[in-house]
C-alpha positions in Angstrom: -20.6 4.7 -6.1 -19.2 1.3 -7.8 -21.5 -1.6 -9.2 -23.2 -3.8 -6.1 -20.7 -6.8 -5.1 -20.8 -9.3 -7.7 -22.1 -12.7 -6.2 -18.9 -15.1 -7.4 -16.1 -13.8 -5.5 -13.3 -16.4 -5.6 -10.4 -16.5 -3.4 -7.3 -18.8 -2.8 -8.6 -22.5 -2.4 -8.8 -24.5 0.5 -5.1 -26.6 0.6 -3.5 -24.2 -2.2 -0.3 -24.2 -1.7 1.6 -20.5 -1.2 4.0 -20.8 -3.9 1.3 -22.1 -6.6 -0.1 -18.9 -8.6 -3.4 -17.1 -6.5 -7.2 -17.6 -8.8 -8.0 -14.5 -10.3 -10.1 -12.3 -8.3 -12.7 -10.9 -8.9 -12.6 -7.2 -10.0 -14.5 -4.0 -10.6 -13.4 -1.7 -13.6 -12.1 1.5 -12.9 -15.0 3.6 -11.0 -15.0 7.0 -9.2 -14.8 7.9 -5.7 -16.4 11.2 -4.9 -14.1 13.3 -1.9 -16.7 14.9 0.5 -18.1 18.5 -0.5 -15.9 21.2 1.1 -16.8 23.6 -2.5 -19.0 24.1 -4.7 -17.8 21.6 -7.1 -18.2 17.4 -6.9 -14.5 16.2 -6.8 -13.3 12.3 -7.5 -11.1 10.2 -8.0 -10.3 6.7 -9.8 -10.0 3.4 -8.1 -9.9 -0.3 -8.9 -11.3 -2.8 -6.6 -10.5 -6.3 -6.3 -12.8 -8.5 -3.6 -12.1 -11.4 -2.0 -13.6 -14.6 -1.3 -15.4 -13.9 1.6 -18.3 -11.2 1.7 -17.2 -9.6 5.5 -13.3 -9.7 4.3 -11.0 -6.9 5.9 -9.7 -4.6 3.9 -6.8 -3.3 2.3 -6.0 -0.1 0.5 -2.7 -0.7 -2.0 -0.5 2.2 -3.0 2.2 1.6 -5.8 5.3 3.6 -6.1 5.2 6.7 -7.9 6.9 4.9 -10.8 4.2 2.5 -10.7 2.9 1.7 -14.2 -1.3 1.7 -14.0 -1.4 -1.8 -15.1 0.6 -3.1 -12.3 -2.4 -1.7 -9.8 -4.5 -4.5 -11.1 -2.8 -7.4 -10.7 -1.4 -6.2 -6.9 -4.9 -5.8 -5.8 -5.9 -8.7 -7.2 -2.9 -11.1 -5.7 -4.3 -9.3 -1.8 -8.0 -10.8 -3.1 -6.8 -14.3 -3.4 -5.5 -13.8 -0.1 -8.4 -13.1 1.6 -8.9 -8.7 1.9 -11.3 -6.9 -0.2 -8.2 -5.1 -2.2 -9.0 -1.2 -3.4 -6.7 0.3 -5.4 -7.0 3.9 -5.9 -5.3 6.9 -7.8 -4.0 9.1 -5.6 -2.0 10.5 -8.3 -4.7 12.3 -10.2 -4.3 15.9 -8.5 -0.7 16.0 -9.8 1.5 15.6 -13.4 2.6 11.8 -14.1 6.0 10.8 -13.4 8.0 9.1 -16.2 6.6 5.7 -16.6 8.7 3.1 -15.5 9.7 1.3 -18.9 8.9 -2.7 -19.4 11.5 -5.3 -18.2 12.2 -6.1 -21.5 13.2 -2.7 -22.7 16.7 -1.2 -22.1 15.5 2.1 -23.1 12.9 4.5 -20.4 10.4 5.7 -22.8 10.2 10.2 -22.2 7.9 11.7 -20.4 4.3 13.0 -21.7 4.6 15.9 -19.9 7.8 18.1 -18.3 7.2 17.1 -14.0 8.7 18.6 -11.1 12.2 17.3 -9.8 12.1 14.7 -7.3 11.4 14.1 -4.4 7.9 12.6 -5.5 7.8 14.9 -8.6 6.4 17.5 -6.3 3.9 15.5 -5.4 1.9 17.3 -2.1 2.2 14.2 0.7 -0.4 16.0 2.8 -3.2 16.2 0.5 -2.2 12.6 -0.3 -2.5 11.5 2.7 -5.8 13.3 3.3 -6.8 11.7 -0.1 -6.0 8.6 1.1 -8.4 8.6 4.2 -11.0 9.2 1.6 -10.4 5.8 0.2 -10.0 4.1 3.9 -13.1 5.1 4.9 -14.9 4.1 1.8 -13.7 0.9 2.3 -14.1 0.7 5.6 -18.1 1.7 4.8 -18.4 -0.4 2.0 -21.4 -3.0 1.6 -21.9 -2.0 5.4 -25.7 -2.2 5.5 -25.4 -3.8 9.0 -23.7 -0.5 10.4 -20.3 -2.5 11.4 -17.1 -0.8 10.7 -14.6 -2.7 7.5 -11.3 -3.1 9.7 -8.6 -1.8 6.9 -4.9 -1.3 6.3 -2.7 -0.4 3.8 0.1 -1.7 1.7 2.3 1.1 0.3 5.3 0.8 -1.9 8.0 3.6 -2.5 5.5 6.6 -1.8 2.8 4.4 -1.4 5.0 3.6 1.7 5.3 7.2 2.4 1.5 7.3 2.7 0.7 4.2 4.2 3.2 5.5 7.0 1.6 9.1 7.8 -2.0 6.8 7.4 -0.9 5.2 10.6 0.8 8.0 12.5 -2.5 9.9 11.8 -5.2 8.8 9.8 -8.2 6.1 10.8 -6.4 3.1 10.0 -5.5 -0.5 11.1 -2.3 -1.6 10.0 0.0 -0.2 8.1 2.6 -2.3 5.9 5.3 -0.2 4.4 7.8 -1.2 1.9 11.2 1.1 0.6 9.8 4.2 2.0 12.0 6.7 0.0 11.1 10.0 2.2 10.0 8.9 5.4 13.1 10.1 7.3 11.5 13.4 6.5 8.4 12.9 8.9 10.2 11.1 11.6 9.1 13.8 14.3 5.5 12.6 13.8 6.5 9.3 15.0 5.2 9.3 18.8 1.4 10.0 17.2 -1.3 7.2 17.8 0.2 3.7 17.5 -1.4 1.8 14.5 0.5 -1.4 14.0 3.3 -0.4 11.7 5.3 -3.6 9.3 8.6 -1.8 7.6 10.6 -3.8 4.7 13.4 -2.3 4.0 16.0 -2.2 1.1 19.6 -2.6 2.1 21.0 -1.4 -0.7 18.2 1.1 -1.7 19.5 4.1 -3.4 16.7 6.3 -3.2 18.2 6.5 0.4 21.4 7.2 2.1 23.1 4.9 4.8 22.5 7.3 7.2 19.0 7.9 6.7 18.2 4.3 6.6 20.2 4.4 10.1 18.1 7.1 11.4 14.5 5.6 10.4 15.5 2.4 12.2 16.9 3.4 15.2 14.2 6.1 15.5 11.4 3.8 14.5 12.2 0.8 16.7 11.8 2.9 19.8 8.1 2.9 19.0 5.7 0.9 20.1 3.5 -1.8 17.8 5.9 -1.7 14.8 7.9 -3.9 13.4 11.1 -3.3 10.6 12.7 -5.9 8.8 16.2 -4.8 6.8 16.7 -7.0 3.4 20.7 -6.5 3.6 20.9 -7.2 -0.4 17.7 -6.2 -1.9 17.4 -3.0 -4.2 14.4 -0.1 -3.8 11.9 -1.7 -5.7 13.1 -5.6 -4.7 9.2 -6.4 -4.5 7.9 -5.6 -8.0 5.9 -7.7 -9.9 8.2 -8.2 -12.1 11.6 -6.2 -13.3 15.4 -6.3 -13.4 15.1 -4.6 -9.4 12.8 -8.1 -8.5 14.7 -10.5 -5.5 12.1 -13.1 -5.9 13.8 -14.3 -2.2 13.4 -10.9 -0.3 9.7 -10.5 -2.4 8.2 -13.7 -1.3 9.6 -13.5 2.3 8.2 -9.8 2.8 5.2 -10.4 1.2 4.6 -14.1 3.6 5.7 -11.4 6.7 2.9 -9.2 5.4 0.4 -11.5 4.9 0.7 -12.7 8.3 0.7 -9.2 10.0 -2.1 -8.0 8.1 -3.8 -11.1 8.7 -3.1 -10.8 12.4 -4.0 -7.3 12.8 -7.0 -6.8 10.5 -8.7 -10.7 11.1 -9.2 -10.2 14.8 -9.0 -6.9 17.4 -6.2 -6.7 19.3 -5.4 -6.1 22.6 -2.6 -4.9 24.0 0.0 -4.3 20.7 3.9 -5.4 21.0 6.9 -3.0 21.4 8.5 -2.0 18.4 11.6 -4.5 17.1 14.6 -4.5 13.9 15.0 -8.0 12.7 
């Protein structure tokens, strides 16, 4: 288990303007979760937590890309904290071997790998045990500092195959709301579509090319038939146009997605909902 909830926990302050830079949040170091016993051996993971101001804030799980360098995890849960959701971070890469790190704006040249990996798709990463995984660190949030018994309402923020997860979260996992930016590989698990209808907020890259035309076609048409989600197409943005930083950044396309999810999560996660709105393409 982490370190009890420290006492200070600032947030974004009252009349702070949107485009002026979030406080620092508070965070906890990297601690372990521990995956529930099914052998004989005690199984965990990493995660980073970031909390916000308020003590009974939702929740939101964040899930970089695969590319995603570790420092970046940090500093995205920490920008949801100043926000107002408890932000947890965790590594749901650990089971598998890293992909090449993503090298610095700055450099011109990808630094090699420490290890050979799998081709893509997701280095041969295994999206099932991700997912499952992943509802491991939902419900830990959604238990934690729950000494009154009431259940954390959580979502999750996924980028690249973060999105990938946060989108099979919400077609079958205990979540929500479900915010998914540049899903490369989602097109894959379109048939699981007409599952349980968690609210669903898609961003996607127009000129991704991670994904074909056609694909991107597909997941729209096929996604905007469903009910509670909502997709948004970003006609010039790039996969990857929300970074923190980096030559694939559209500080236009990031800071409107990121307003859009704000207010969804904010929406869905702030106050239960009744009955949820058909799916739409803007």
């Amino acid at each position: 288990m982490p370190p009890p909830i420290p006492p200070e926990r600032p947030g974004r302050t009252a009349g702070q303007d949107d485009s002026d830079p979030p406080p620092q949040a508070v965070g906890r170091p990297l601690f372990k979760i521990e995956l529930p016993h099914l052998s004989s051996r005690t199984e965990s993971f990493d995660a980073y937590l970031a909390l916000a101001a308020a003590p009974d804030a939702p929740g939101i799980v964040v899930i970089p890309e695969a590319l995603g360098r570790d420092e970046d995890l940090p500093a995205m849960c920490q920008r949801w904290a100043a926000d107002g959701f408890h932000a947890l971070g965790p590594d749901l890469l650990w089971r598998h071997p890293r992909p090449p790190a993503r090298p610095p704006a700055e450099s011109a040249t990808p630094p090699l790998p420490e290890a050979p990996v799998p081709p893509h798709p997701h280095y041969g990463f295994d999206v099932d045990q991700g997912v499952n995984d992943l509802q491991v660190a939902i419900d830990w949030l959604a238990g934690m500092d729950s000494s009154h018994g009431a259940r954390r309402r959580v979502g999750c923020v996924g980028y690249g195959l973060g999105g990938v997860l946060s989108y099979r979260a919400a077609v079958y996992g205990r979540l929500d709301a479900s915010v998914v930016y540049y899903a490369t590989g989602v097109e894959r698990f379109l048939d699981e579509v007409h599952t349980p209808d968690c609210p669903m907020l898609m961003h996607v890259a127009g000129k991704d090319e991670a994904a074909s035309p056609g694909d991107r076609h597909r997941m729209a048409q096929t996604l905007s038939a469903r009910p509670a989600t909502q997709l948004y197409l970003y006609p010039q943005a790039p996969h990857g146009f929300a970074r923190l930083a980096g030559p694939q950044r559209e500080p236009a396309a990031a800071d409107l997605a990121d307003q859009r999810s704000r207010d969804f999560l904010a929406r869905h996660l702030r106050q239960r909902q009744g009955a949820r709105p058909g799916g739409e393409v803007r």
